[in-house]
LOKE-723768 format. One record per residue: residue number from 1; y, x, z of N, C-alpha, C in turn. Coordinates in Angstrom, 1 decimal. Each point is the difference from the previous one (the first is absolute). Layout:
REC    nr      n.v      n.u      n.w     ca.v     ca.u     ca.w      c.v      c.u      c.w
REC   NUM        Y        X        Z        Y        X        Z        Y        X        Z
...
END
This chain:
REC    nr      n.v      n.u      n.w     ca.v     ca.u     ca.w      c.v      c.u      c.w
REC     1     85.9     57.4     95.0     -0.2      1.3     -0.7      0.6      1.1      0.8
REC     2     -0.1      1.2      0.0      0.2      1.4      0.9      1.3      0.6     -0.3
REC     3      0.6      0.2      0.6      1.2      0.6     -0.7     -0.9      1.5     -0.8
REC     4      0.6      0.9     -0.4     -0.7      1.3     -0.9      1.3      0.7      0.4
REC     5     -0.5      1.0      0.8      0.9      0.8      0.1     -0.2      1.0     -0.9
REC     6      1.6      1.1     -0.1     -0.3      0.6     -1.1     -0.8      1.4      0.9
REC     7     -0.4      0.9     -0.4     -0.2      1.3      0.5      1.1      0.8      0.4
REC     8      0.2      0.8      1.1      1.2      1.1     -0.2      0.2      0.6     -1.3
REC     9      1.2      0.5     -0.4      0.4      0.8     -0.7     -0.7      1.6      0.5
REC    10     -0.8      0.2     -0.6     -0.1      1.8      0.0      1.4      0.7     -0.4
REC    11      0.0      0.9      0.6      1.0      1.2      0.0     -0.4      0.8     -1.4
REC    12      1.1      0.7     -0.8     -0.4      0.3     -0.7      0.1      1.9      0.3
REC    13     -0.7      0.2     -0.9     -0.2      1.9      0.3      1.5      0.7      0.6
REC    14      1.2     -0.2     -1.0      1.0      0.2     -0.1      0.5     -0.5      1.7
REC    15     -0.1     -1.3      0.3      0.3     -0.4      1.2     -0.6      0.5      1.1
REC    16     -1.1      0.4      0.0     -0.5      0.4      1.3      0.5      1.6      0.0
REC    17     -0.3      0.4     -1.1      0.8      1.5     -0.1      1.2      0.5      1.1
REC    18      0.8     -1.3     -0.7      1.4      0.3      1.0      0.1     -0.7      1.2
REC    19     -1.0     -0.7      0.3     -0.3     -0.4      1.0      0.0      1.3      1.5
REC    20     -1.1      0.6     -1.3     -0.6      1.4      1.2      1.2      0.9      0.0
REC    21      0.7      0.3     -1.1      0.8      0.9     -0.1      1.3     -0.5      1.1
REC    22      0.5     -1.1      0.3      1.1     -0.3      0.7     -0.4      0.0      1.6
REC    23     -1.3     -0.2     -0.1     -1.1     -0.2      2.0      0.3      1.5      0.1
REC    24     -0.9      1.0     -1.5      0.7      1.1      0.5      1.4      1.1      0.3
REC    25      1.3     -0.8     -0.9      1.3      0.7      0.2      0.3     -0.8      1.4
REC    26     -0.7     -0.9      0.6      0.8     -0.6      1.3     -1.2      1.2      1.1
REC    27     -0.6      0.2      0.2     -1.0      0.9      0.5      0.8      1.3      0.2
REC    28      0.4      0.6     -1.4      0.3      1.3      0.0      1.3     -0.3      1.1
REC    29      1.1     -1.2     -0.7      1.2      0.4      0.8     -0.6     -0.4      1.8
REC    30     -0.6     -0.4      0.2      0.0     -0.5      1.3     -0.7      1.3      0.6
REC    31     -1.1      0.8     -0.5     -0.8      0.9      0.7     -0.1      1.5     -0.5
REC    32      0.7     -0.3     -1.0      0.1      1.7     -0.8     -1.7      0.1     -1.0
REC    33      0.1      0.8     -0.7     -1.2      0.3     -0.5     -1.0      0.3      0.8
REC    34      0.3      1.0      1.4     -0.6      0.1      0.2     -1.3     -1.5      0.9
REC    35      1.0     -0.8      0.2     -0.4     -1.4      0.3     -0.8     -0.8     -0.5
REC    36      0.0      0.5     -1.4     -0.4     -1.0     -1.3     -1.5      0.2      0.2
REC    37     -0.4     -1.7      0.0     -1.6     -0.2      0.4     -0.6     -0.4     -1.2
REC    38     -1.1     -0.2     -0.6     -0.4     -0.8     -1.1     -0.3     -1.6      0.4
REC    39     -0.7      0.6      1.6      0.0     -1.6      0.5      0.8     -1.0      0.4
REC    40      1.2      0.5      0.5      1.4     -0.4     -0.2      0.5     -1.1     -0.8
REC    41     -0.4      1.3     -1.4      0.6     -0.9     -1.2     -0.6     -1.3     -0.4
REC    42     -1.6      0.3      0.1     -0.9     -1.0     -0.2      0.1     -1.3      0.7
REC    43      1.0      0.3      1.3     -0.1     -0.9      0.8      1.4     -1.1     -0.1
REC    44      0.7      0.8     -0.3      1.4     -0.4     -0.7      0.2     -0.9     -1.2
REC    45     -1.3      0.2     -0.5     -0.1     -0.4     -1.8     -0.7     -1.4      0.1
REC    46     -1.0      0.2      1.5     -1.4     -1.0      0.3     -1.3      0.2     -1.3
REC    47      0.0      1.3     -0.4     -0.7      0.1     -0.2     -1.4      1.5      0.1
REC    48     -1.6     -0.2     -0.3     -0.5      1.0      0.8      0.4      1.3     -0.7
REC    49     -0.5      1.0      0.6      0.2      1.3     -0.6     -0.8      0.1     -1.1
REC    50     -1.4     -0.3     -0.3     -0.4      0.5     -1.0      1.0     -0.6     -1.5
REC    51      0.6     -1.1      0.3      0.9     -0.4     -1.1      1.2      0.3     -0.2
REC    52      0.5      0.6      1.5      1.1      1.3     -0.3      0.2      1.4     -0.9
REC    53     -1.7      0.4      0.5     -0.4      1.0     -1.4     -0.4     -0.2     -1.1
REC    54      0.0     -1.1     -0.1     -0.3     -1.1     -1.6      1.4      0.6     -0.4
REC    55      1.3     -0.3      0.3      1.2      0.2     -0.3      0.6      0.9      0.0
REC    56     -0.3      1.1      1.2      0.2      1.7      0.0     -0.7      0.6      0.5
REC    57     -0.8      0.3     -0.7     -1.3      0.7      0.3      0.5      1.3      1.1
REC    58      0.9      0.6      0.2      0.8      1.5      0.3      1.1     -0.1      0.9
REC    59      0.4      1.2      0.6      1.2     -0.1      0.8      0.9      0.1     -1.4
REC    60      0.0      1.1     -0.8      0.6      0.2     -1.2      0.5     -1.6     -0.8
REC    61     -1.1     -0.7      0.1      0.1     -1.4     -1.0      0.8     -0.4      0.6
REC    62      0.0     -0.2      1.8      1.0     -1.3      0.7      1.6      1.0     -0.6
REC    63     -0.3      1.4      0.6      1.9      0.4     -0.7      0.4     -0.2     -0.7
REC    64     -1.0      0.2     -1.3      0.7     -0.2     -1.4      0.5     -2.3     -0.1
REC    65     -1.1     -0.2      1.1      0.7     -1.8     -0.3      1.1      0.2      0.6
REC    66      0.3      0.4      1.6      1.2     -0.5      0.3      1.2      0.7     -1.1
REC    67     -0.4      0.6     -0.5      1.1      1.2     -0.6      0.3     -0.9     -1.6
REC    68     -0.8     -0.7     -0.2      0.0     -0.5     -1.1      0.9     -1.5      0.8
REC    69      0.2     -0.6      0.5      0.3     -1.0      0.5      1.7      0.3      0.5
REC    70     -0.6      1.0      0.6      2.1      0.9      0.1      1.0     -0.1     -1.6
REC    71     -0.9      0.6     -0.3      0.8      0.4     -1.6     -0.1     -1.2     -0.6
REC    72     -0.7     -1.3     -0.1      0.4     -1.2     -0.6      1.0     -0.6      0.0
REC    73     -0.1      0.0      1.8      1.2     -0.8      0.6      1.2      0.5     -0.6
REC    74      0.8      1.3      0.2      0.8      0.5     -0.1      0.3     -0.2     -1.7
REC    75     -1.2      0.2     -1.1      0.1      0.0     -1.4      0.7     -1.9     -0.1
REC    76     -0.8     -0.7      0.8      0.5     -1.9     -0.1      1.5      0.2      0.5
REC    77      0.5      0.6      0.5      1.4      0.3      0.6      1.2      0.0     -1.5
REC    78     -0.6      1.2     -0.5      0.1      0.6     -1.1     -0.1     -1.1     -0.9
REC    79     -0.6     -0.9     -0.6     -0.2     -0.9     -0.6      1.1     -1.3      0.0
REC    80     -0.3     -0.4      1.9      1.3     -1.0     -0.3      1.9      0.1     -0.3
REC    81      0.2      1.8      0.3      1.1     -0.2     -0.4      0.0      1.4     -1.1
REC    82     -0.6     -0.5     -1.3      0.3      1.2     -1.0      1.8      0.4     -0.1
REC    83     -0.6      1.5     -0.6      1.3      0.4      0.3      0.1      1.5     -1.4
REC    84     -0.6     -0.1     -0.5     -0.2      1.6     -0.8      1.2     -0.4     -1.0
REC    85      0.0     -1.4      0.0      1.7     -0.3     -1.6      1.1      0.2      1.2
REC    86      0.2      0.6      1.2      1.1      0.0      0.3      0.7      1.1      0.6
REC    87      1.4      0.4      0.3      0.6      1.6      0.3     -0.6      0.1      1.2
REC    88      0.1      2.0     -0.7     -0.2      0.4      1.2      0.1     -0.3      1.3
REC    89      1.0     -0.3      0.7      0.9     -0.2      0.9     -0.9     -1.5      0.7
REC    90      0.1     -1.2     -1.0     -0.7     -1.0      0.3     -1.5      0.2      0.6
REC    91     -0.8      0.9     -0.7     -0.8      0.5      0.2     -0.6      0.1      1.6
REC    92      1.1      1.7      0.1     -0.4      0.4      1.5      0.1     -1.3      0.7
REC    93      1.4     -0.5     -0.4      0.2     -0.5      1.6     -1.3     -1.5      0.5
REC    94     -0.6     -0.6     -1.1     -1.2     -0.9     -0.3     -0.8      1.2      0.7
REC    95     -0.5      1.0      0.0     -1.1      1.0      1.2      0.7     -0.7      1.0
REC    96      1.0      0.7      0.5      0.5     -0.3      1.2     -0.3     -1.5      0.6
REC    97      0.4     -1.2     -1.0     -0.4     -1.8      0.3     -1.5     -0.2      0.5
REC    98     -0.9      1.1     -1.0     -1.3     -0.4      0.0     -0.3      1.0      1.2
REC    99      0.5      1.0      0.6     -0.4      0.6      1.6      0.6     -1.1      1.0
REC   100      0.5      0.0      0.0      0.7     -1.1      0.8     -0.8     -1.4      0.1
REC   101      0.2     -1.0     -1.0     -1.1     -0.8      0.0     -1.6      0.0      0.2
REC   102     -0.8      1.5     -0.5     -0.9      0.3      0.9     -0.1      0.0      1.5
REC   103      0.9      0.8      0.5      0.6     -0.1      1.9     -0.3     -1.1      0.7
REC   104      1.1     -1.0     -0.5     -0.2     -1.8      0.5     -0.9     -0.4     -0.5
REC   105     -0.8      0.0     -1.0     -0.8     -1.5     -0.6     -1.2      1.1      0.4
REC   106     -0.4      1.2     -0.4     -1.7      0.1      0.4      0.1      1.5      0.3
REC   107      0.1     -0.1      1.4      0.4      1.1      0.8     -1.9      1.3      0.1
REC   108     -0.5     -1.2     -0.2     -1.0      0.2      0.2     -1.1      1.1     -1.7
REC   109      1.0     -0.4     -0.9     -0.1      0.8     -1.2      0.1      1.7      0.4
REC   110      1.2     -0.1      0.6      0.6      1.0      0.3     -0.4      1.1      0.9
REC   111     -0.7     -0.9      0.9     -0.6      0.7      1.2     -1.1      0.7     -0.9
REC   112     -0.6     -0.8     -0.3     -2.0      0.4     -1.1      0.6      1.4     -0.6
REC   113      1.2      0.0     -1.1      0.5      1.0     -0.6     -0.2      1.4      1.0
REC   114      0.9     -0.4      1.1      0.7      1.5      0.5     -1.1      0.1      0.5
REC   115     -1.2     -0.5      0.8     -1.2      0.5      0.4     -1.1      0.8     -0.8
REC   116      0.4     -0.7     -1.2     -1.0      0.3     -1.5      0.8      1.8     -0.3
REC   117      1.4     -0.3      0.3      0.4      1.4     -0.4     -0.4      1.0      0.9
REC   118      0.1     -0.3      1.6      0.0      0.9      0.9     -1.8      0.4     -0.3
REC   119     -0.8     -0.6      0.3     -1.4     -0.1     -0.6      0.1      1.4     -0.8
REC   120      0.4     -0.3     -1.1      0.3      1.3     -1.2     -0.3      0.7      0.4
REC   121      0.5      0.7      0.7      0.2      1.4      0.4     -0.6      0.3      0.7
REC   122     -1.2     -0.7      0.2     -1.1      0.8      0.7     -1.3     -0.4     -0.6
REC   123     -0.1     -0.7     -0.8     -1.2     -1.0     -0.9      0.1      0.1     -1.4
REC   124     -1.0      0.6     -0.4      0.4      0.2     -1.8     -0.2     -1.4     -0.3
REC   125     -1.0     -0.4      0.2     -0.4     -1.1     -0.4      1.4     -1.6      0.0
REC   126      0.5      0.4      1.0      1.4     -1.1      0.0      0.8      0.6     -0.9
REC   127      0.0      1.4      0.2      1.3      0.7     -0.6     -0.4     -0.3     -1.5
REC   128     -1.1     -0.2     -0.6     -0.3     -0.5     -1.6      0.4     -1.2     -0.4
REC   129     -0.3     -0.5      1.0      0.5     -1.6     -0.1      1.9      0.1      0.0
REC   130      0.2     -0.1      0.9      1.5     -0.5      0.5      1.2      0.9     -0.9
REC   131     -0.2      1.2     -0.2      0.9      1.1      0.0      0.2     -0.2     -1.7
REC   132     -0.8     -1.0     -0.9      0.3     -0.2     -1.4      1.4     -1.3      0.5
REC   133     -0.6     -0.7      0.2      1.4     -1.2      0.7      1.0      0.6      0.7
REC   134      0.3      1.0      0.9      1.6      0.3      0.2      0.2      1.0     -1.1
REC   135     -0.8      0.8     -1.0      0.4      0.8     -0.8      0.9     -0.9     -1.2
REC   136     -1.1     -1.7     -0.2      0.7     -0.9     -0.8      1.5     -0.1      0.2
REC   137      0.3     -0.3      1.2      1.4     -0.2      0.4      0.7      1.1      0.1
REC   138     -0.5      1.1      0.2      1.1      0.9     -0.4      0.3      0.6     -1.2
REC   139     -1.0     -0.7     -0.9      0.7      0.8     -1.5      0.7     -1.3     -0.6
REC   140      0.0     -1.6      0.6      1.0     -1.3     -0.2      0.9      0.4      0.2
REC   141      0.3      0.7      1.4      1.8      0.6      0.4      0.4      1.4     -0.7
REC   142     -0.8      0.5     -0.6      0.3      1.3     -1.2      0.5     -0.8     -0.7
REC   143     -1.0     -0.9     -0.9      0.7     -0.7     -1.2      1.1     -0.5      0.2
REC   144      0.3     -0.5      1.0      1.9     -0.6      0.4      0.6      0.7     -0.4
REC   145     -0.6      1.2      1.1      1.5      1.3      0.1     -0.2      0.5     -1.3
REC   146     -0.9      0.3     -1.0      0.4      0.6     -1.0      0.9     -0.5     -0.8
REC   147     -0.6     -1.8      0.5      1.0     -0.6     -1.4      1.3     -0.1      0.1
REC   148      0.4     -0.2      1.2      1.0      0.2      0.9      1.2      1.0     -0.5
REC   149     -0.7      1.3      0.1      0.8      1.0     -0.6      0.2      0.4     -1.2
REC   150     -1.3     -0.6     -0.8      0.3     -0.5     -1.6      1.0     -0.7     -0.5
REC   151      0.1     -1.1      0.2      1.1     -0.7      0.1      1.1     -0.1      0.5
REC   152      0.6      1.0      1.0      1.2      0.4      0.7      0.2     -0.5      1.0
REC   153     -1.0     -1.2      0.5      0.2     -0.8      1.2      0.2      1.1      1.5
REC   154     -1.2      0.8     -0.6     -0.2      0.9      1.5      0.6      1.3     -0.3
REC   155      0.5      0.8      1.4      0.4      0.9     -0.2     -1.1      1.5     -0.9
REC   156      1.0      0.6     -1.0     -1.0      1.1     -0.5     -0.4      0.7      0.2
REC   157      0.2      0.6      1.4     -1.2      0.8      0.4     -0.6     -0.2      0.9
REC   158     -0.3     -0.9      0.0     -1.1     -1.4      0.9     -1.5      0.6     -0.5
REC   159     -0.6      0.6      0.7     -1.8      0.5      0.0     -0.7     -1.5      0.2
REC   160     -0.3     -0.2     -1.7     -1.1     -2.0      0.2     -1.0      0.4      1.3
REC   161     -1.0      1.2     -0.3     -1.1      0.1      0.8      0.4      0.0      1.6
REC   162      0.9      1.2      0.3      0.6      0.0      1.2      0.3     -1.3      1.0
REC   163      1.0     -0.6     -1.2      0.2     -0.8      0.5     -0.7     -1.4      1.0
REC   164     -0.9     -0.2     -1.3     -1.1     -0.9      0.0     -1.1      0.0      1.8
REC   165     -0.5      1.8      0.2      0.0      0.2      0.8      0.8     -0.4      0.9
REC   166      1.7      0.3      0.5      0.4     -0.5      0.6      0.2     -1.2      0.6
REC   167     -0.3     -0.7     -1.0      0.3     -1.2      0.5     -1.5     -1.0      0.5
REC   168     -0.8      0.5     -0.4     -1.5     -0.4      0.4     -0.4      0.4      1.0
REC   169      0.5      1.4      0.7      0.3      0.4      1.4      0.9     -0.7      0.8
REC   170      1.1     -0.7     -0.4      1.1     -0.7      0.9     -0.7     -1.7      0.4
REC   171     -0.6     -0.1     -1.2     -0.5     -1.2      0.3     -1.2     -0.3      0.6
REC   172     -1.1      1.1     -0.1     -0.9     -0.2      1.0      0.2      0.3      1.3
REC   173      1.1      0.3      0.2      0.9      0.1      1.3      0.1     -1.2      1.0
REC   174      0.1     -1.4     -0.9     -0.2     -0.9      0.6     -1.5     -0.9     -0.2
REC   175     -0.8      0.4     -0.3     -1.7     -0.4      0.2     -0.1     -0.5      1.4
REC   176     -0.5     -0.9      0.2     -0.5      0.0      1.4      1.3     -0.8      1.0
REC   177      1.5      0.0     -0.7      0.9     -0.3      1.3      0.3     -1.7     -0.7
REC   178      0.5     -0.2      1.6      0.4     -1.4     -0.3      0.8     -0.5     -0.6
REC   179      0.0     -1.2     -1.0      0.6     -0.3     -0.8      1.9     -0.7      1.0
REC   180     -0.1      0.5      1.0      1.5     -0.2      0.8      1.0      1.4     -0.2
REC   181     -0.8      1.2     -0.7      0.5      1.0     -0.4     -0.1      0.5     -1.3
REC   182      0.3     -1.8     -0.7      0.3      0.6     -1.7      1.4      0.2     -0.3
REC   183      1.3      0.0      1.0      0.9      0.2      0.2      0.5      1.5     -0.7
REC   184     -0.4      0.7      1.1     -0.5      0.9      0.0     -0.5      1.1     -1.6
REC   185     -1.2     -0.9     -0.4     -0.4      0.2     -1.5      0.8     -0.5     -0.7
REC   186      1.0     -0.9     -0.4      0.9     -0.3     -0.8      0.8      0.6      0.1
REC   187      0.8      1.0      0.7      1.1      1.1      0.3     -1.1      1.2     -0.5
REC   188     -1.0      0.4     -0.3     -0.5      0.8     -0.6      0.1      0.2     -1.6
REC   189     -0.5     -1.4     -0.2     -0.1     -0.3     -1.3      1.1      0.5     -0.6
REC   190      1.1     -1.0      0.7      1.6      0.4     -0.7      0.5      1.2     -0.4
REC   191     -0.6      1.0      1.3      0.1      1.2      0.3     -0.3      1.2     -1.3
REC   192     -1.0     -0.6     -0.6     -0.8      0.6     -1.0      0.6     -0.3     -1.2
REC   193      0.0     -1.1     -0.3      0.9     -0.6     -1.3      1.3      0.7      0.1
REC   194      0.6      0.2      1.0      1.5      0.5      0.0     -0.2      1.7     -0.3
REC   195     -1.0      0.5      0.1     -0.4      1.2      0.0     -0.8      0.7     -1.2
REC   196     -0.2     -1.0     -0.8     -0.9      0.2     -1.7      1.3     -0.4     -0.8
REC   197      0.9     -1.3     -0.1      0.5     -0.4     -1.0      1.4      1.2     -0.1
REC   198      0.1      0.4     -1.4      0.8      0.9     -0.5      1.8     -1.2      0.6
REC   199      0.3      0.9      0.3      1.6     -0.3      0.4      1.3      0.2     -0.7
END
């Protein structure tokens, strides 16, 4: 009798999706947008183009996937170490664990991001995309600081918004560098904490 093999597994919608979306964040970092091919991606995925625009029909469609795929990742981050039942203080410094741990484990997260931001500012169409996700994160480090100073942890005339800013500026500071210069970023970190908490 014949052995029966089974059929491949088909990919499912969801899979090939991020399929294309990850062929294209490795694309972008490697060649810039302006690099970004469709046949590239198709070729990265192994599959044809007409089934690429099965999946994004648009340049618009592929941003909003990778952009959608950014803000997952980072929201699953979010997920494995909840944190909203705990102080202020615990808080920030968990941002700080979770930039850090982005650096070493998926450097490559990071890269997509700061390309996605620089993009911005010249691209409405990125800038719709991307600019809701660091807006997310900067009103997370409002909520700290406010609470922060609600509760007496942080100093009182600590500006949440300012702040918040601040420190989303210090930390995209290290985007892009090697993780041999988190040294470096952890004398920042400290730096900051010693510089919010009321004394």
């Amino acid at each position: 009798m014949t052995d029966i093999q089974a059929a491949p597994r088909r990919e499912s919608t969801e899979e090939r999706r991020r399929a294309i979306a990850m062929a294209a964040r490795q694309l972008i970092i490697e060649k810039g947008f302006e690099g970004l091919r469709t046949r590239d991606i198709a070729d990265r995925v192994g599959i044809n183009i007409a089934t690429l625009h099965y999946h994004v029909p648009s340049k618009e469609a592929l941003i909003a996937l990778v952009a959608e795929t950014i803000r997952d990742e980072f929201a699953e981050q979010g997920r494995r170490r909840p944190r909203s039942h705990l102080p202020p203080l615990r808080r920030l410094e968990m941002e700080f664990e979770d930039f850090r741990e982005t650096v070493e484990q998926t450097p490559d997260l990071v890269a997509i991001f700061s390309e996605m931001l620089d993009r911005a500012r010249r691209d409405p169409h990125v800038d719709d995309r991307i600019s809701p996700i660091h807006a997310f994160w900067v009103r997370q480090l409002e909520e700290i600081f406010a609470d922060g100073v609600a509760d007496g942890t942080f100093r009182a005339n600590l500006d949440p918004t300012a702040q918040a800013r601040i420190v989303t500026g210090a930390l995209g500071d290290f985007w892009g560098r090697s993780p041999n210069q988190l040294s470096a970023f952890d004398a920042m970190a400290a730096e900051i904490v010693r510089g919010v908490v009321r004394t």
